[in-house]
N, C-alpha and C positions, 0 to 999 in steps of 0.2 A: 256704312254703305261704301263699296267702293263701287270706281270706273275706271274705266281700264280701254286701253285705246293702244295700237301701234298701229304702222302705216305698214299694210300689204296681208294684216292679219285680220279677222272680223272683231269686232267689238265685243270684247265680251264684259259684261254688269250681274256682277252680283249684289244683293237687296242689304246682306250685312254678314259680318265674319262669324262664323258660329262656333271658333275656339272655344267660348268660356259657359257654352250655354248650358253645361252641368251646375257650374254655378249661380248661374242666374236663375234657374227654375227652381232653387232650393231659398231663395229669398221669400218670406210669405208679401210685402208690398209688392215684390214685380211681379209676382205668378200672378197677382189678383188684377194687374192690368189685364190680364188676359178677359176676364170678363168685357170688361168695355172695348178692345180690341174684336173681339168676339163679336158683340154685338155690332159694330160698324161693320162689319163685314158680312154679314145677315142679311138675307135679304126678306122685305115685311112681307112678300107674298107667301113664305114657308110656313105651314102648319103644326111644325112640333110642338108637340105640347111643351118640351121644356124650354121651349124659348118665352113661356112666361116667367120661369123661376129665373131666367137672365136679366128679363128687362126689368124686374124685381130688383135685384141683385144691383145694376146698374146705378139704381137711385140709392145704393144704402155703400159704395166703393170703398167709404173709411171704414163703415165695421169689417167689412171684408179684405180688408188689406191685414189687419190684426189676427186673423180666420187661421185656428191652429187644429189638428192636424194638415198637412199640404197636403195630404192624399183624401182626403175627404170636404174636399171643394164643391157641395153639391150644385152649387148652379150651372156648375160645367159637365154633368154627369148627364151622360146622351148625346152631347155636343161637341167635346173636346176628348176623343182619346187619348191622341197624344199626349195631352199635359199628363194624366196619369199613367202612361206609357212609360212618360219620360223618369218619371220619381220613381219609377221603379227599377232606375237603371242608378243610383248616385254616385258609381262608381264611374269614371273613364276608361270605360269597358268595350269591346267591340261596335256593340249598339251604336255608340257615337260617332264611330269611326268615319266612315260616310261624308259625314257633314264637317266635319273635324278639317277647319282648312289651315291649323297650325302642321298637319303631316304633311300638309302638300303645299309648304312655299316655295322647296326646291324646284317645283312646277312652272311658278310662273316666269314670264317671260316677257311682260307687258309694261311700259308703265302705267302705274296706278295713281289714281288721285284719293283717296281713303277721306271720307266726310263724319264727322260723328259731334253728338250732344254730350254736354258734364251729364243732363239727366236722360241719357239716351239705354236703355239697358243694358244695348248690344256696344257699352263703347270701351269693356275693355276687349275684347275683341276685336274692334276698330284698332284699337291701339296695337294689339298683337301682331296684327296683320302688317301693318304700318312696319313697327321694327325688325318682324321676323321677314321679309320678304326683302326688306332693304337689305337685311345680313344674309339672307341665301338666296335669295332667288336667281334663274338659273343664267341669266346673263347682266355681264354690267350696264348695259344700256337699260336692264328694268331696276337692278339696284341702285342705280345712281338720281331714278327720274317717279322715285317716290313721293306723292308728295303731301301731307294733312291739316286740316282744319277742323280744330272742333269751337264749338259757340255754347253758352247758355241755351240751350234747346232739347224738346223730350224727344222721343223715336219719332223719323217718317219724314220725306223729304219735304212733306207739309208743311211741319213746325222748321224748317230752316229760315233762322233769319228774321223769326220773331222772337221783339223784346219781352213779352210778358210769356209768363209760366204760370197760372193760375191767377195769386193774389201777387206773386214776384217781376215785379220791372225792371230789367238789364239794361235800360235806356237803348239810346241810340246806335253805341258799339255792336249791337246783339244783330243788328241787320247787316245781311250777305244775301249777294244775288247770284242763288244756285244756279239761274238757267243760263244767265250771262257768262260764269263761271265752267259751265260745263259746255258752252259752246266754244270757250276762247280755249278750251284744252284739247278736243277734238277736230277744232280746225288746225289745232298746229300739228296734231301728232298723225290725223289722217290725212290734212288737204296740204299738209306744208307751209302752212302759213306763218312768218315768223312774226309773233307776240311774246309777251313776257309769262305764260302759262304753265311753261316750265321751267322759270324760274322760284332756285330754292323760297331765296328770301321774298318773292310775289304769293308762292303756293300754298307753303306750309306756317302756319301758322294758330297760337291757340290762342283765341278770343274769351278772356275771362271776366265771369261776370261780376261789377257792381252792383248790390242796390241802391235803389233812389227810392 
């Protein structure tokens, strides 16, 4: 996830960097999150019929994390084209192009706060974004004022900042306060406010997890 803030330009947030996501839909565990993503996003008034083979699917997640061929996903058949869109692309092909925001770091021009999880799918893309935008992006005032954190946490600005992963406890370290964090960056970069938010050693930083 990044944010992205300068003072006199509009805000602009994207949800996460989509550099590597050839690769991550050829993994069969994270394509299968897709299921239960899926279903959160569903809303219970809908009729499809194949939204039984989901909520099916949903209670059985570990055999279907295992679930080989990738192209033959059927709980997601009626419901997700895209995912089988995408497997049909494994190459870095035009199709990606688009969304592909390693062609266009030279673009920005902002600085960015880049957020991301060890178990986040999208976090080598976080990452990418983080060092490819520091090394070219198109002014020094956005190259110099990059700044990242990642935490033990899975995707979604939901899981930031909690310690527990399942049956896994990162203790205390694991907690961050995204919305504190995200106001103490755009009051300084929109309203002028001097805080420490764009300080290197305040911003960036990788929180690694212990278990207890």
């Amino acid at each position: 996830m990044l944010d992205a803030a300068t003072v006199g330009e509009p805000i602009a947030t994207l949800a996460f960097a989509t550099a590597p996501i050839v690769s991550t839909c050829r993994s069969p565990g994270r394509c299968a999150t897709s299921l239960s993503h899926l279903a959160s996003r569903t809303k219970a008034s809908e009729t499809n019929p194949a939204l039984g083979r989901l909520a099916a699917a949903c209670q059985e997640l570990e055999s279907w994390q295992r679930h080989l061929p990738l192209r033959s996903l059927p709980p997601l058949v009626g419901l997700a084209h895209w995912y089988f869109e995408n497997l049909r692309h494994p190459a870095r092909d035009d199709y990606w192009w688009e969304g592909d925001v390693s062609l266009k770091f030279f673009e920005f021009a902002v600085p960015i706060f880049h957020l991301g999880g060890w178990f986040d799918v999208f976090l080598q893309g976080t990452l990418d974004a983080f060092s490819g935008i520091r090394r070219a992006g198109r002014s020094a005032k956005c190259r110099e004022n990059q700044r990242l954190v990642v935490g033990p946490w899975v995707h979604g600005p939901g899981n930031v900042g909690k310690s527990q992963v399942d049956a896994l406890d990162f203790g205390p370290n694991a907690w961050f306060d995204l919305t504190e964090t995200r106001l103490r960056w755009y009051k300084h970069w929109l309203k002028d406010v001097e805080n420490d938010a764009h300080a290197a050693e305040r911003a960036s930083r990788l929180i690694v997890p212990v278990l207890e």
